[in-house]
N, C-alpha and C positions, 0 to 999 in steps of 0.2 A: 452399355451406353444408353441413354436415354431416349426416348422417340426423337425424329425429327420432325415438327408439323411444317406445312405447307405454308408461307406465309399469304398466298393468294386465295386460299380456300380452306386452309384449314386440316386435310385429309395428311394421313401419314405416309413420307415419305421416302423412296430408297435409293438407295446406296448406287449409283451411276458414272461409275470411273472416277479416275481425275484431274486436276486442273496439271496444266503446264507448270506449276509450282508447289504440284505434290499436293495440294491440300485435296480432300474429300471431294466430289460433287453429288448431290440431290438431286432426286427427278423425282415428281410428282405424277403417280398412276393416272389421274383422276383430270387434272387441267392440263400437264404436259409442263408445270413450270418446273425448271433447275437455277440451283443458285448454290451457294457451298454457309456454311455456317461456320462463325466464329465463338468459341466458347469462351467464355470472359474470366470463370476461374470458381464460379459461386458456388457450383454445384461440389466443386473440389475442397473451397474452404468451408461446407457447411460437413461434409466429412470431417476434413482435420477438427474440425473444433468439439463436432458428436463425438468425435473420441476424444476426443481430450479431457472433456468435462467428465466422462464416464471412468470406469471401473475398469473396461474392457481393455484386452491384449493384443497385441499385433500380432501373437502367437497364434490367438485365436482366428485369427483371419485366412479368408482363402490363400493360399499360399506363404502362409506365415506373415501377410502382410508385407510382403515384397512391391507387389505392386500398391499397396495403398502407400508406401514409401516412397516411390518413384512419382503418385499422382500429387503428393501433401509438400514434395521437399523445400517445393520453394515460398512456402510459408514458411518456414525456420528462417529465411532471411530478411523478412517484414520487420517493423516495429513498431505495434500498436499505442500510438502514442495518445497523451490525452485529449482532447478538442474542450479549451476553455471554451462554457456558455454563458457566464456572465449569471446566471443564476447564483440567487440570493439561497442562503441557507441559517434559520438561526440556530442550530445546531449543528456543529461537523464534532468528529471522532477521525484523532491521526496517532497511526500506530506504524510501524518498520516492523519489515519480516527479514529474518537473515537466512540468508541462501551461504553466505563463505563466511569465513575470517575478515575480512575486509570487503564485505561486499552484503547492501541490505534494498530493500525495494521498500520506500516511505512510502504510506497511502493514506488517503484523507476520503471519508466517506459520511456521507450523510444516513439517516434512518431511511430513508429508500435505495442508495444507490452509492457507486462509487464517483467519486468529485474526481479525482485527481491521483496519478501515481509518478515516482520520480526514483530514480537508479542513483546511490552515491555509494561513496568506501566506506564512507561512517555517519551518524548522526550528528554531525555538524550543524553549526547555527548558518551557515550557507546552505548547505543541503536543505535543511528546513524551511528556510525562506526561498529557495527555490521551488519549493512545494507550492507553498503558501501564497507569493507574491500574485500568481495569475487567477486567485481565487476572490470573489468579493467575501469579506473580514464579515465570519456570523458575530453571533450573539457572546457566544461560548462555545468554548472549543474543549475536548475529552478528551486528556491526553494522560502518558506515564510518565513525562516529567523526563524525557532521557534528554542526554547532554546535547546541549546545545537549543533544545527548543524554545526556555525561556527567556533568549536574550532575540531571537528567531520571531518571537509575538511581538516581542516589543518593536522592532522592526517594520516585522511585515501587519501585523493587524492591533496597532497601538491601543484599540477600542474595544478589545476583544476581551472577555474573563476567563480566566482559567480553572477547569474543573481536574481537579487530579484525581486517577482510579482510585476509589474507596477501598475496593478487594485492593488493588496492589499496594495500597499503604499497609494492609493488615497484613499481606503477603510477606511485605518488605521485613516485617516485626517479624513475623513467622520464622521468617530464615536463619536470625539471631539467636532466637529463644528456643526454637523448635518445637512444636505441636505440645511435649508434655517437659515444660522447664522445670528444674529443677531447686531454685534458688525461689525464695518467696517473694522477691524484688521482679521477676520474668516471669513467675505466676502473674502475677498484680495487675503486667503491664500487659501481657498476652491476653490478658484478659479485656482491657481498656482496648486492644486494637480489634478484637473482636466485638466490642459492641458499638464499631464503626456501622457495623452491616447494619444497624436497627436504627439509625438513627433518622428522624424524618419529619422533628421539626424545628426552629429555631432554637426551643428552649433547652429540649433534648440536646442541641449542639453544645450550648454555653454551657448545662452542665458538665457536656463531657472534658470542654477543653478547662472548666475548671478543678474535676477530679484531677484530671493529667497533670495539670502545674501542682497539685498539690501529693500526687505521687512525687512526681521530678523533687520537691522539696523536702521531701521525710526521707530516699534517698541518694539525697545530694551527694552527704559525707562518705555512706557506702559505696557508691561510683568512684569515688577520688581514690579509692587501696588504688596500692602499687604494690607490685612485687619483682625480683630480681630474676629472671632468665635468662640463663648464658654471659650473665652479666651485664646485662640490662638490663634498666629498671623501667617496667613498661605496667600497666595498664589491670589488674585483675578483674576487671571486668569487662573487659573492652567490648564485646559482642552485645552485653546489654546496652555500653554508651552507642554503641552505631545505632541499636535499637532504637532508642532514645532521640538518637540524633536526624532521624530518617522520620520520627512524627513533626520533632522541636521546628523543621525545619519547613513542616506542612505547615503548622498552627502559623507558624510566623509570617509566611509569604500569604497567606488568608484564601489559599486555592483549596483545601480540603470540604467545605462547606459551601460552596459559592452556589450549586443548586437548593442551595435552600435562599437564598436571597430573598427577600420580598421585592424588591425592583423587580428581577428577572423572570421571576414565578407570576407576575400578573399577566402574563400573555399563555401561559402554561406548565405544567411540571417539565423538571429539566431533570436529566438522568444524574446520579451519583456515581456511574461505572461506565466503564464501555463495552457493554456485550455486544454491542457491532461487532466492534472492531475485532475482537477477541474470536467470535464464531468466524469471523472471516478469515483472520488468520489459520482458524480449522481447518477450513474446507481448502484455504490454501495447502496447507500439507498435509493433507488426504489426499487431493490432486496428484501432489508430486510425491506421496509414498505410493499413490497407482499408476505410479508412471516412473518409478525409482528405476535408477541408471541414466540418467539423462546427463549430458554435460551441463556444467556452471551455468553458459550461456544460455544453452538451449531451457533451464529451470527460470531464468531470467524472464525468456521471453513466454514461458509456459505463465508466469504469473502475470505479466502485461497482458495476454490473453485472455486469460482469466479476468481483472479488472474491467477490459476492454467490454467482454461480453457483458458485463456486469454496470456498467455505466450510462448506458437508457443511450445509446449513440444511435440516431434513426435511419442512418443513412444505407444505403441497397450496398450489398457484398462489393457492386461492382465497383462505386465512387470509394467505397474504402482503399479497396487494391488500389485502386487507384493515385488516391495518394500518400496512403503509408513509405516511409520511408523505407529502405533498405540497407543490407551492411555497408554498402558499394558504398551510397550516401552518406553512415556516418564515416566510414573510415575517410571518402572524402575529405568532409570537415575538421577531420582528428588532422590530417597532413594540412589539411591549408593552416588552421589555428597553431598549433605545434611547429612548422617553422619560421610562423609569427614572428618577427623579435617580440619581447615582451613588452607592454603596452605601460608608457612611466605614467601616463596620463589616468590610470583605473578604468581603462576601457575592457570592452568583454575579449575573455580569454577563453581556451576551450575547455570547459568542464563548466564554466558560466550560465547560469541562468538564458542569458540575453543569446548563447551562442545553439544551447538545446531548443529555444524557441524556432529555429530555423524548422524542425524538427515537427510540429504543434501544427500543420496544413493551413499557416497564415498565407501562404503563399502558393503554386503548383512547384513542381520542381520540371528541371533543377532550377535552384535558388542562387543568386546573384550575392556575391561577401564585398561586406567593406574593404 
């Protein structure tokens, strides 16, 4: 445990019985003052979090880390939630890390820091606008294009451009065709998605999107075979048409090139990729493969941690504890929302936006429901 100092002079203090209610008391060698100390919890959560972020094992710990279990536990029932500030960003990058089957943690971050993170079952155009709504709408936003985001922009940041990953259009071809295609039509094209990576200026753009339509036309007629399987008459080339259909579908919505803009390049270069987002998602699971074994929830809230640390938040260990919510909390609001009747007027239900904001320290708790 850590010294105690004297608050009247300073000089370190001992251990002196104590109180009628079991706590400690102090007594100072040196003036004679006593008083008993309350520890707030900081020194405990800058522990849990030094391990967390680290390599290290609670194997490794004195006593296997028995008692650093018993000092850390009751941060596993925290939940560091984001604190909108109202800063402006003209660039953000939003990517989803999946923890289960049905369970993924959306995050939206800026080149310095993380903005914002939100907990859904899927990529949903709700889930995304719940991301999205509490954030002011940048420039251009960096994204992979997963379902539900772009009906989620149009929504939540109407003004907003969309830049889709360069690498994961190439990616996307990649998967179809596979690194060494066999057929000279997946040659041609594997090749056309690979010199996505180079391209960096306007006119470089136009030619490529004009090679492309002029591959897609020479062949057209080769894509249309059919052949008969099991009795079905299905598709002979189908992995090239997805191929195909996974660029057709960049060029046409006009988000593959939008950092080359001249509108939006006047204030400065804008990224073609998101390696934010992507190294983030790294060090997210190198986190949780150095801490593998953890339950669902418990990887849940190891990655909110992580963000949290990660999000320039200034405030002292204490005001956080403070007012981080706990399970107690939501499962509160899960029973009050849930036997809700349901709401015919489109008011907030629980999994809503408007209902997790309880959540966001707009308020202290506990919090008061409509």
């Amino acid at each position: 445990m850590k010294s105690v100092k004297c608050p009247s002079c300073g000089a370190k203090m001992k251990r002196n019985g104590k109180t009628s209610a079991g706590r400690q008391r102090w007594r100072c060698p040196s003036c004679g003052a006593s008083s008993t100390v309350r520890r707030d919890g900081a020194a405990a959560l800058r522990e849990f979090l030094g391990w967390l972020m680290s390599k290290g094992s609670q194997l490794e710990m004195p006593g296997q880390g028995r008692s650093f279990r018993r000092r850390t536990a009751r941060f596993w029932e925290l939940w560091p939630m984001p604190v909108p500030d109202g800063e402006w960003h003209r660039v953000l990058y939003v990517d989803g890390i999946w923890l289960a089957r049905d369970l993924v943690v959306l995050i939206c971050r800026s080149d310095e820091r993380v903005v914002s993170w939100y907990m859904a079952r899927s990529e949903t155009s709700r889930a995304w606008s719940a991301l999205m709504d509490p954030i002011p709408a940048p420039d251009v936003v960096v994204a992979d294009g997963g379902t539900g985001f772009a009906s989620a922009v149009r929504r939540s940041w109407p003004g907003t451009r969309v830049q889709r990953y360069v690498f994961h259009a190439f990616c996307q071809v990649r998967r179809y065709t596979t690194s060494r295609p066999r057929l000279q039509a997946g040659v041609e094209l594997y090749g056309l998605a690979g010199d996505l990576l180079h391209i960096g200026t306007l006119h470089q753009a136009e030619l490529w999107v004009e090679r492309y339509l002029q591959w897609c036309g020479f062949w057209a007629d080769f894509l249309e075979d059919t052949s008969v399987i099991d009795g079905r008459r299905v598709f002979t080339h189908e992995r090239l048409r997805r191929a195909r259909s996974s660029l057709s579908r960049l060029v046409s919505e006009g988000t593959l090139f939008t950092y080359l803009d001249p509108e939006l390049t006047e204030a400065g270069p804008l990224p073609s990729t998101n390696n934010a987002a992507e190294s983030l998602n790294a060090r997210l699971r190198d986190m949780l493969r150095n801490h593998r074994g953890m339950s669902l929830m418990r990887r849940v809230k190891a990655v909110f941690w992580w963000c949290h640390m990660h999000s320039g938040d200034a405030r002292t260990a204490t005001e956080k504890l403070a007012t981080m919510p706990t399970d107690e909390d939501i499962d509160f609001l899960y029973r009050t929302y849930s036997a809700s009747p349901k709401r015919a007027d489109g008011g907030p239900e629980w999994g809503d936006r408007a209902v997790w904001e309880e959540l966001h320290h707009k308020d202290p708790f506990p919090w008061w429901l409509d």
